[in-house]
C-alpha positions as MATLAB code, in Angstrom:
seq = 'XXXXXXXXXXXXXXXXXXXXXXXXXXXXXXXXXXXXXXXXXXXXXXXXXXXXXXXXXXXXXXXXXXXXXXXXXXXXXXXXXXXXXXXXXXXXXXXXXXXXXXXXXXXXXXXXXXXXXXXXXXXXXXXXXXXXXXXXXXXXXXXXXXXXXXXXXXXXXXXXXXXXXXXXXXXXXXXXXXXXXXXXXXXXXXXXXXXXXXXXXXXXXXXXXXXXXXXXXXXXXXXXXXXXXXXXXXXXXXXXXX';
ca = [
      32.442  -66.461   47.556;
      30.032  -63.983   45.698;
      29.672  -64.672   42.143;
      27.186  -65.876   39.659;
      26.361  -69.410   38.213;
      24.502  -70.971   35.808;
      21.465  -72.867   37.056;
      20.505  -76.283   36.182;
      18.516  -79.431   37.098;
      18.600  -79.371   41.362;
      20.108  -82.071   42.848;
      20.080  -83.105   46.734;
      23.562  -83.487   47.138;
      23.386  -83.546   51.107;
      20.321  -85.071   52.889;
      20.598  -85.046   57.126;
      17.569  -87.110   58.187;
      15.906  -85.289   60.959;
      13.547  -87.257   61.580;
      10.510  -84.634   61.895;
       8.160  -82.797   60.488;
      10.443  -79.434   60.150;
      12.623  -79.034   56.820;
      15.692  -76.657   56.463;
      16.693  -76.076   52.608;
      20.460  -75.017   52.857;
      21.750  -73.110   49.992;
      26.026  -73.572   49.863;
      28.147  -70.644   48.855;
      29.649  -69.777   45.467;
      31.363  -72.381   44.358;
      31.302  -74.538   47.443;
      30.606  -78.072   47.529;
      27.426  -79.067   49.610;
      29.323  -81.903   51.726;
      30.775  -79.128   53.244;
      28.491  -77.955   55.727;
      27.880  -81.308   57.254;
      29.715  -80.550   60.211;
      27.466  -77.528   60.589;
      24.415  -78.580   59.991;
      24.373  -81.865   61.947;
      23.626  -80.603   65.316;
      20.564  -78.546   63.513;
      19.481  -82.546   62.238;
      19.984  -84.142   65.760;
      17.897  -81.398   66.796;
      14.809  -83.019   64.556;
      14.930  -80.750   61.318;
      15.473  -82.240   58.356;
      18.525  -80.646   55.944;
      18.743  -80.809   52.358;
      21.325  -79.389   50.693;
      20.937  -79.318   46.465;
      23.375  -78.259   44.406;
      21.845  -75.544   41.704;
      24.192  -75.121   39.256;
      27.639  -76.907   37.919;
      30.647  -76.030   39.913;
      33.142  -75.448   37.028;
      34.483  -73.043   34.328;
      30.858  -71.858   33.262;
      29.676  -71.318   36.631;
      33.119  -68.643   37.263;
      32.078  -67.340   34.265;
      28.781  -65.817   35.518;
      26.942  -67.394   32.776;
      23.547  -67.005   35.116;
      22.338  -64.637   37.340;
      22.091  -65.628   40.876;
      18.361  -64.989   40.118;
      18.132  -68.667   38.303;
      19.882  -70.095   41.863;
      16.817  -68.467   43.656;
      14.186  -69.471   41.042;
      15.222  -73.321   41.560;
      15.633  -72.494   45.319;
      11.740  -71.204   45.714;
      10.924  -73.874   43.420;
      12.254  -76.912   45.739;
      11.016  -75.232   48.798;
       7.385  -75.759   47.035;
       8.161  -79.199   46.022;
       9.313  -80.348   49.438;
       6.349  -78.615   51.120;
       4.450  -80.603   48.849;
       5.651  -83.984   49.090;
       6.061  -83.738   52.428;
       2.664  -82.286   53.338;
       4.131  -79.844   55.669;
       4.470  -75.621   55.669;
       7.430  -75.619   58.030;
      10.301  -75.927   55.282;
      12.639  -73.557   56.120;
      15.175  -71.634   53.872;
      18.909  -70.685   54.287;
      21.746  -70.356   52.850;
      25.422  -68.756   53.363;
      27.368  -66.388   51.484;
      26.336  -66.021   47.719;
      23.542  -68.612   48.711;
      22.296  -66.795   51.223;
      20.953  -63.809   48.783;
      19.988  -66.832   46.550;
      17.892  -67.791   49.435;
      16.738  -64.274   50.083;
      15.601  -63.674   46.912;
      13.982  -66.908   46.538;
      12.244  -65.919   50.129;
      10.594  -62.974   47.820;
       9.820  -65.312   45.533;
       7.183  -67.292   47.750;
       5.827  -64.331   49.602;
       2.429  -64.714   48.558;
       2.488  -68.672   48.902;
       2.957  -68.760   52.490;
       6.371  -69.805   52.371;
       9.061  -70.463   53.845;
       8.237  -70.799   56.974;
      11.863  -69.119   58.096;
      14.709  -67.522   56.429;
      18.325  -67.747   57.871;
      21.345  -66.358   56.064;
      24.908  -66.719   57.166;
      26.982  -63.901   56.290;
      25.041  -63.170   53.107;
      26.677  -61.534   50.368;
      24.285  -59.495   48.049;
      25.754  -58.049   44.674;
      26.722  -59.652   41.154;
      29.455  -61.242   39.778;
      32.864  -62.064   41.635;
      33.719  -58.960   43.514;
      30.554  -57.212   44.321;
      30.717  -53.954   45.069;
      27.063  -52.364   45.136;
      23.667  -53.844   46.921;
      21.218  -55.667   44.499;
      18.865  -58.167   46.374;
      18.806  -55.589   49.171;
      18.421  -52.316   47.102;
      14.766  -52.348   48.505;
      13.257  -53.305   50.910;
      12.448  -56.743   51.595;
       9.463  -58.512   49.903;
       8.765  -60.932   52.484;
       8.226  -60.765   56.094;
       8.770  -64.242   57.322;
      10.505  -64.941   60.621;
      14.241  -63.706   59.428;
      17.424  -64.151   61.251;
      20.898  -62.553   59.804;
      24.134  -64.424   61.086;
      27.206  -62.294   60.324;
      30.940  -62.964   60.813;
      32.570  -60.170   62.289;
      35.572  -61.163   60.129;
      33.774  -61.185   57.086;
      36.504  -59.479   55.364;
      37.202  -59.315   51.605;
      35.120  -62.125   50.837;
      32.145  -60.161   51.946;
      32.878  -56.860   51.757;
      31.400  -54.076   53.744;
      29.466  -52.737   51.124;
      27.926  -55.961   50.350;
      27.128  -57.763   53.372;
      25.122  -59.231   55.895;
      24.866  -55.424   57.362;
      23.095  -54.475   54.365;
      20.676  -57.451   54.569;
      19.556  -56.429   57.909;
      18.965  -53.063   57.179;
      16.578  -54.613   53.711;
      14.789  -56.138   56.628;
      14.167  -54.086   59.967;
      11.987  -57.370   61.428;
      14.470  -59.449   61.605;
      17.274  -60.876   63.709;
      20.675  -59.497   63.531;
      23.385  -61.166   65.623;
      27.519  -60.953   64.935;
      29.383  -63.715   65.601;
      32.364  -61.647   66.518;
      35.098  -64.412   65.975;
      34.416  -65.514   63.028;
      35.761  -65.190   59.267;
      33.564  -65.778   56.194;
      34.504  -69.248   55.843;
      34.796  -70.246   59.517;
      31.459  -72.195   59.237;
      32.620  -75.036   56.613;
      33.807  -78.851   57.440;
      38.166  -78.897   58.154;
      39.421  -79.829   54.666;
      37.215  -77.229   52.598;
      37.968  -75.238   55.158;
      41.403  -74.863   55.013;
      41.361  -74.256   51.527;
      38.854  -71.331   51.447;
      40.996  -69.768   54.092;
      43.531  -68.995   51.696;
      41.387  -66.975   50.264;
      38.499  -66.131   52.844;
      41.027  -65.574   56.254;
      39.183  -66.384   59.141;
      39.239  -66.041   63.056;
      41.690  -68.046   65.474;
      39.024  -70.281   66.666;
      37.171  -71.260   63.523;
      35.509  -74.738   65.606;
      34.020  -72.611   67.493;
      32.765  -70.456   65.353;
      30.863  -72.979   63.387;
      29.369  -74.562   66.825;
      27.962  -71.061   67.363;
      26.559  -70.820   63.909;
      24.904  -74.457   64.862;
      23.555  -72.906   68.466;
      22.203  -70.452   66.509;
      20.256  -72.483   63.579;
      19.173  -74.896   65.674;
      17.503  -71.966   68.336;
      16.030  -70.680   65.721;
      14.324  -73.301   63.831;
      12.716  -74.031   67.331;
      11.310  -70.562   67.482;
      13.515  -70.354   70.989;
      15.895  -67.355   71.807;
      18.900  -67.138   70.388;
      21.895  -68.121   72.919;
      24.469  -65.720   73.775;
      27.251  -68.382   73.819;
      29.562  -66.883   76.788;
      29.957  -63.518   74.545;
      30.722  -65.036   71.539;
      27.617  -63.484   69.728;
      26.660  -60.065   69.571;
      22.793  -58.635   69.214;
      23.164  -56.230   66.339;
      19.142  -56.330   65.603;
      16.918  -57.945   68.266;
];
């Protein structure tokens, strides 16, 4: 799900009333429609964070064609982590994102570095890179230009849709502060609601328990958007980075 896109006016696609004074802006992957990550996501709003989801760019033709850079993605990204910090009178907006849109979200974390924001970073099994088969770091060349509160969620079965040389490995490394867990069972995709699911596994394969995957990705978020320790989930994630 690496690739590029052309960036245009944001739009919240997905909005999970949390009902508090936390925000989480969630980034999708490349080419992947924001209603997918409700199922995901949901326990992280019962748990009193607010979720938006925007979509950044126009899922289509031009957006395969890597019109954009995923620098435009992050650019919006930073800019509707201001604007919701704003309106909402509140530092604690969060950022995240998974796959492409989680270096969208880490650049975009670079971004805001000297605004005091976010007040978090999460990525799920980033993949850094350009263009639709990465095959070199780009975002995480250098070393990180932020040092919020980070935590890196990879899926041990990342596979070719986040390939070694690209992913969430190479993040951590960017970022020696922050969190680094492996959620051993799970494939790139594993994290996404049934239908989209099963259609990104044709290309993305994932792990033989893919529900549970996801409700460990959810453990996870949720943990640490309360600033608690992250659960070890009867073995299911490994502490790559503490």
């Amino acid at each position: 799900m690496a690739g590029q896109a052309g960036a245009e006016e944001v739009r919240l696609v997905l909005v999970l009333d949390g009902g508090g004074e936390r925000v989480l802006v969630f980034l999708p992957g490349f080419m992947t429609a924001a209603e997918s990550y409700v199922e995901v996501l949901t326990p992280v709003a019962d748990a009193g964070v607010t979720v938006l989801v925007p979509q950044l760019y126009r899922r289509g033709v031009g957006a395969l064609a890597g019109r954009v850079p995923v620098s435009s993605e992050a650019s919006a990204a930073a800019d509707l982590v201001r604007v919701t910090a704003a309106e909402r009178g509140t530092p604690l907006v969060h950022l995240g994102g998974h796959s492409r849109g989680g270096q969208a979200a880490w650049r975009a974390a670079a971004l805001l570095a000297a605004e005091g924001l976010p007040a978090g970073l999460v990525v799920i099994d980033p993949v850094d890179g350009a263009g639709r088969r990465p095959t070199e770091a780009d975002a995480t060349a250098e070393p990180a230009a932020f040092d919020v509160r980070t935590l890196v969620i990879g899926a041990g079965l990342g596979g070719r849709c986040a390939p070694e040389a690209v992913n969430h490995a190479v993040f951590a490394a960017a970022a020696p502060f922050a969190q680094h867990v492996l959620v051993t069972g799970m494939g790139h995709v594993d994290l996404l609601d049934d239908r989209p699911r099963a259609l990104a596994r044709r290309l993305c394969p994932g792990g033989p328990d893919p529900d549970s995957a996801r409700t460990s990705v959810s453990a996870l978020l949720v943990a640490f958007l309360a600033g608690t320790p992250l659960p070890a989930l009867d073995g299911a994630v490994e502490v790559l980075q503490a």
